[in-house]
Every structure is written in C-alpha cells, then in structure tokens.
N, C-alpha and C positions, 0 to 999 in steps of 0.2 A: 658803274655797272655792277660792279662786286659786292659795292654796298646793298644796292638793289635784291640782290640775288640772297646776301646775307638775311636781309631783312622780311622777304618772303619765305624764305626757310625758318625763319624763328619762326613768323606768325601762321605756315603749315603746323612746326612742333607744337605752339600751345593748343592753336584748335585741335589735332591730335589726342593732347594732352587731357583737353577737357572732355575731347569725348570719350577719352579712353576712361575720365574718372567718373564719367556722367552712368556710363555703361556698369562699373562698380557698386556705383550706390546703387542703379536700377538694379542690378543683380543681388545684391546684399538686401535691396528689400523683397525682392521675388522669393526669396530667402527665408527670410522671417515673416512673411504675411502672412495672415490665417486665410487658410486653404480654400478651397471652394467646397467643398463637402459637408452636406448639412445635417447628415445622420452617421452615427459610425459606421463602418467598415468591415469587416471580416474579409481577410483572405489571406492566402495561402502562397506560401514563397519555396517553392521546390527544393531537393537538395539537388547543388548544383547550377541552378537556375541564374543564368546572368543579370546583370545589368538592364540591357534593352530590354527585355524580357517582364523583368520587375517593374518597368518605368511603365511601359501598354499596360500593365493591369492595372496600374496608380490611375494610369489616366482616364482606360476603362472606366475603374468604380468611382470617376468623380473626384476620388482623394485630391487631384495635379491637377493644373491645366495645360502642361506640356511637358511631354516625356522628353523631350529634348534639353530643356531647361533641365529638367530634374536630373537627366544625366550628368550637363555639365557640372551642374552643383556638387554632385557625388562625384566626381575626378577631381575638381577646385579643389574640395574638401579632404579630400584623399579617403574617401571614406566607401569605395567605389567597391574595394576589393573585401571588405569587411560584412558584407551585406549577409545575412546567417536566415536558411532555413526554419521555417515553423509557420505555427497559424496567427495572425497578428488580427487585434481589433483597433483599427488606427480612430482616431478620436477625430467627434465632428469640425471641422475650423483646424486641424494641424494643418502645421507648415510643411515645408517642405525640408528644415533642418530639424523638427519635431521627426520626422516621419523617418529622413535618416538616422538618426539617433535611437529611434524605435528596433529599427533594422539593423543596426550595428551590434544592441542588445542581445538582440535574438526574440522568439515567436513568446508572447504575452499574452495567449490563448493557453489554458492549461484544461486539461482534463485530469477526472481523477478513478481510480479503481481502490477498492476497499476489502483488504484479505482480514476476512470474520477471525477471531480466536477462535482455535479448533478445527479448522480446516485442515483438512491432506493438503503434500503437495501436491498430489494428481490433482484434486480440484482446484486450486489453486494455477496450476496450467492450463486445463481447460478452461478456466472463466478467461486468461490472456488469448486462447488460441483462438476464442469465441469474437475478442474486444476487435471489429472492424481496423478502429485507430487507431492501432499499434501493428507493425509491420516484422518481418523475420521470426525464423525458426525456434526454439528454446530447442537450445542441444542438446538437452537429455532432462529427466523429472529431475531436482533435486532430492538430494535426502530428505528424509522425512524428518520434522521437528526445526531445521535450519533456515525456513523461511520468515521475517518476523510479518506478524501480525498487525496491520496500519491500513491508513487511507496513505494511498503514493499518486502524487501528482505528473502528469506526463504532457507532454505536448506532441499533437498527432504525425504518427511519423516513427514516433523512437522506437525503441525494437522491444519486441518481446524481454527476449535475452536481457537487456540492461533493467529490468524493473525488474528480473528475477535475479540480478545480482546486485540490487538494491536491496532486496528485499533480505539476501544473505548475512551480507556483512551487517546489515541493523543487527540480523540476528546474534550472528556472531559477537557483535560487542555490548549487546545486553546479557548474552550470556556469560562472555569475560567480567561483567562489571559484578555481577553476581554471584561467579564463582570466587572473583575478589574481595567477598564483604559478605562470605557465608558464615553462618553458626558453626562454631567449631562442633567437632565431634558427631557430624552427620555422618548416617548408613552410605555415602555416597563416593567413591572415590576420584572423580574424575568430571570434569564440565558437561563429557559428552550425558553420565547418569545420571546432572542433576536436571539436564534439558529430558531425556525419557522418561524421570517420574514428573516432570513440569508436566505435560503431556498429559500423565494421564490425572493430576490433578487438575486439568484445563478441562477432560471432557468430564470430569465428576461432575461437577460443580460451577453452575453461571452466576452464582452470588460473591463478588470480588471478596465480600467481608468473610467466605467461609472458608478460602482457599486455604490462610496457614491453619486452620484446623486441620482441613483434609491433608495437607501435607502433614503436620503431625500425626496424624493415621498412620498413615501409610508408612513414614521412617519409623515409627515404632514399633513397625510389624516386622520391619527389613532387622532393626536391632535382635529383635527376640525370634529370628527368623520365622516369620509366623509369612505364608504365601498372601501375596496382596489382595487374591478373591475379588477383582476389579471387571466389571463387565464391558464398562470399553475396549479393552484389552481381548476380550473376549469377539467382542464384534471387528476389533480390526483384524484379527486373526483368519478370521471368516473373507474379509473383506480383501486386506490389504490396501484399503486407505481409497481403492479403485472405482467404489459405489457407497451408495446409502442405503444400508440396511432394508430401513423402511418397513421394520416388522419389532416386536422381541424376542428376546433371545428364548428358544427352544432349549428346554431341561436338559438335553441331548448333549447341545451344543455347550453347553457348561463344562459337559469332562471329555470335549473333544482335544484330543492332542495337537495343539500346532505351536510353533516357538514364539505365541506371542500370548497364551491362554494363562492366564495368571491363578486360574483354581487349578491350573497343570503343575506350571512350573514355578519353580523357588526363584525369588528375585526378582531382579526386574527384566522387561522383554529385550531385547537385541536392540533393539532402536527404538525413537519413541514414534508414538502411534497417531500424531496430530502435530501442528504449529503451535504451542504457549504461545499465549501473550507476557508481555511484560510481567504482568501482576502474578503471574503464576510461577512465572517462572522465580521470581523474589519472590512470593510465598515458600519455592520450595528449599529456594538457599536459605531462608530466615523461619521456621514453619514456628507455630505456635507451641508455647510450653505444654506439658499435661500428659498425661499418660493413658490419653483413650484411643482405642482400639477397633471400633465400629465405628459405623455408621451408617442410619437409613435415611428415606425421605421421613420427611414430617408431613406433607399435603399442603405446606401451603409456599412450596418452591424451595423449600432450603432442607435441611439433614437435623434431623437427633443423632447426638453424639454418647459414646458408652464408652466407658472403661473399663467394662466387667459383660464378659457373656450375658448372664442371667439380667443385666439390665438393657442389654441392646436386644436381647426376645421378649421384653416387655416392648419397646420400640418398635419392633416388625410386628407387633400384637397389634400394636397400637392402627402403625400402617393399613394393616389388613383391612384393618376395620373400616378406615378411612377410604380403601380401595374398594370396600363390596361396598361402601354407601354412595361412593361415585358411581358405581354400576346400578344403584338401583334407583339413581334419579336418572341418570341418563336413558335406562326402560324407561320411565315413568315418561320422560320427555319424549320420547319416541311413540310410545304406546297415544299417546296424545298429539301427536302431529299426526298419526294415521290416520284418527277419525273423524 
C-alpha cells in the first residue's frame, strides 16, 4: 500500500515538475517573442505611474498581448520597480523584455530647444515658459551672460528649471576653461569681465572669423583707457535685455546716461549684456594681436578695421557711401513696385 502511495506521489511530482518547466519555457518565450505590434509606438509613462497602469497602455497601443503577462514578467524579472517616467517610441515587433528594458532605461523620445548666441536671459526664459513640454516654474531670470549658448535636449516633462541649470553650469565651465588658458596681460581682471566683454563682442559681430579682432578692439581701448563707444551696450541700457529694440539707435540715445552706455561710461558695463557663445567668449580670452582701435561695417556683413583715427573716417566714408547707395536702390525698387 505504501509502495502504491510512494509511487503516485513521485509520478504527481514529475508531471508537476514538467508542467511547472513546460509553463517556463512558455513563459521565457512569451518573453522574448516579437511583439505583436506592427508600426511603432509612441507614448507616455507618467511620473509615478504604476505598473498596471503601464501594462493597459502596452496593451491598448497593441505593443503586448496581455497586460497580465507583462506584469508577471516585470515582478519575475525584478524589473517591476524600475520602470521611469518619459515619452517612449517602442519599436514595431519588440518583445516584451525589449520593451522592459526600454522602460528601465528611461523615455527615448527627446526633444530639443536651441538658445541663439546673443540672446538675453529674459528671452531665453520666455522661449522655456512659452515651450508646452516642459513643465515647472524658473525661480527667478538668471544673470545675465551665465546662460551658455546650445541646442539642449529634453524629454517631455522635465522642468523648466533644470534646462536653466543646464544651461548654467555649461556656462560656467566654458567660462572657467577660458579664463584658464587666457592671453596673459589682458585689460580684464576677473572671469566675471572676460564673460561682459564676451557679450559684447558676441552682439558686435556674427562673423566667428572677426570676433578675436573685435576682441582686440576693444581690450586695446580698455588698455589706453580709450571708452568702448559700443552700441549694443547702448541698446541694452535702453532695454535691459527685456525687449527688441526693433528700431536704431536715436543720436539722443547715444549720450543718454544709464550704467550700461559705453560712450557714457569708462569701462566695461556692470554685467554683460547678452549670452556669448563659446567662440566669443575664447575670442575674448585669446583676442587677436595688433593694435587697431576702430571699427565699421564694410557692407558686405563683416567690419573694416583701423589703427589710426584718420583711417577708420576713410571707413565710415567709405560706409556711408555704401549706406546712401542701399537707400537709393531700394527707392528705385519701391518707386517700381508702385507702378
């Protein structure tokens, strides 16, 4: 009888046994199969958002064939609690260890925003406060000059605030790298003044090749204390970094006193007056040798340069000239669309 009884309990254990391993392999390939989904996917995994939660949407967009399944697999796999917030574009045919692994990663959906050389920080926060897909407050404008200049990548969700202190500390250690590998014996004594005349060689000048000229302008003016007579400076004075002009500067406004008007005041302004980019701001640690002292436009985007008064008023001659022939084609062009 005992035997009997021994011998039914073994042969319960193995069919047990096999079904239990039968049930493994079917699960290990439920596992790795490719999915049922025949176009990718987009969507979105809340912060905070569970498990069951995650598994109805898989199931929803097709990605799973059972949100049940999918859960066990994520508890099996221990991978249940790791699941991270973001926008995901899950691939046609993933698995369902593809899709956790996705999800453990975190969201593989990126967006990007792009802060111009020469932007304010004001503007620079309104283009964030403006961006839909980005979430939370910015506690206050940054300084001005301290933002760097980039495309920065985000994934929908992250906050304001943390792309503005992305955007800081770039700044911060392009500007330490530069202060660390400057030209001895610049007019400059301090990071913070080589990032305020970056600035305002950033709104001089869009041509990257003229910037260490224009930086040698400018510290050689600061050398022989000569007033930098910079119009940027003059328009942010006006502005405070808060609007766009959108007009030029009125003769007026040239010897208007404020602490940023550089035909006012000696030196350089309090703060700088824009974001440098990278190159500007190395132009203005490393600026070009030479000992000129002007400079205008030439008319065809970029500056004549002078060492000597009497050859930078051949230059503005030149300019002028340049300027009444733009105005008299553009009549001509107008007087001829009228009729």
């Amino acid at each position: 009888m005992f035997r009997n009884i021994a011998a039914n309990a073994l042969t319960i254990l193995i069919v047990a046994l096999a079904l239990l391993f039968g049930v493994i392999v079917w699960g290990q390939r439920q596992y790795e199969a490719p999915g049922p989904l025949a176009e990718p996917l987009v969507m979105e995994v809340d912060r905070g958002e569970g498990l069951a939660s995650v598994a109805r949407k898989l199931e929803d967009g097709g990605a799973i064939s059972d949100a049940a399944l999918f859960r066990v697999a994520a508890r099996y796999t221990k991978q249940d609690q790791g699941l991270r917030y973001g926008e995901y574009q899950i691939p046609a045919g993933a698995s369902v260890r593809d899709i956790l692994a996705l999800m453990n990663r975190g969201g593989n959906v990126l967006r990007q925003v792009i802060v111009p050389e020469g932007w304010t920080s004001w503007q620079v926060v309104q283009m964030l406060n403006d961006h839909d897909d980005l979430s939370g407050e910015i506690a206050e404008v940054p300084p001005e000059g301290w933002l760097a200049p980039a495309g920065y990548d985000f994934q929908r969700g992250d906050t304001r605030q943390s792309l503005i202190d992305r955007m800081r500390t770039e700044q911060e250690r392009i500007v330490a790298e530069a202060w660390a590998n400057r030209k001895q014996g610049l007019p400059i004594n301090t990071p913070e003044e080589l990032l305020t005349l970056a600035s305002i060689v950033e709104k001089e000048t869009g041509q990257p090749e003229e910037r260490p000229m224009v930086a040698s302008v400018f510290e050689n003016r600061l050398k022989r204390g000569m007033r930098l007579q910079t119009d940027p400076t003059v328009i942010y004075g006006l502005t405070m970094g808060k609007e766009v002009l959108g007009r030029g500067l009125r003769a007026s406004e040239l010897s208007r006193p404020t602490p940023y008007n550089t035909y006012v005041i000696a030196g350089l302004p309090p703060t700088p007056i824009a974001n440098p980019g990278r190159q500007a701001i190395e132009a203005t640690a490393n600026p070009a040798d030479g000992e000129m002292l002007y400079f205008v436009a030439d008319g065809t985007g970029g500056h004549a340069f002078a060492a000597t008064l009497s050859e930078h008023n051949r230059n503005v001659a030149a300019w002028r000239r340049i300027e009444a022939d733009q105005r008299r084609v553009q009549q001509e062009n107008d007087a001829a669309a009228s009729q």
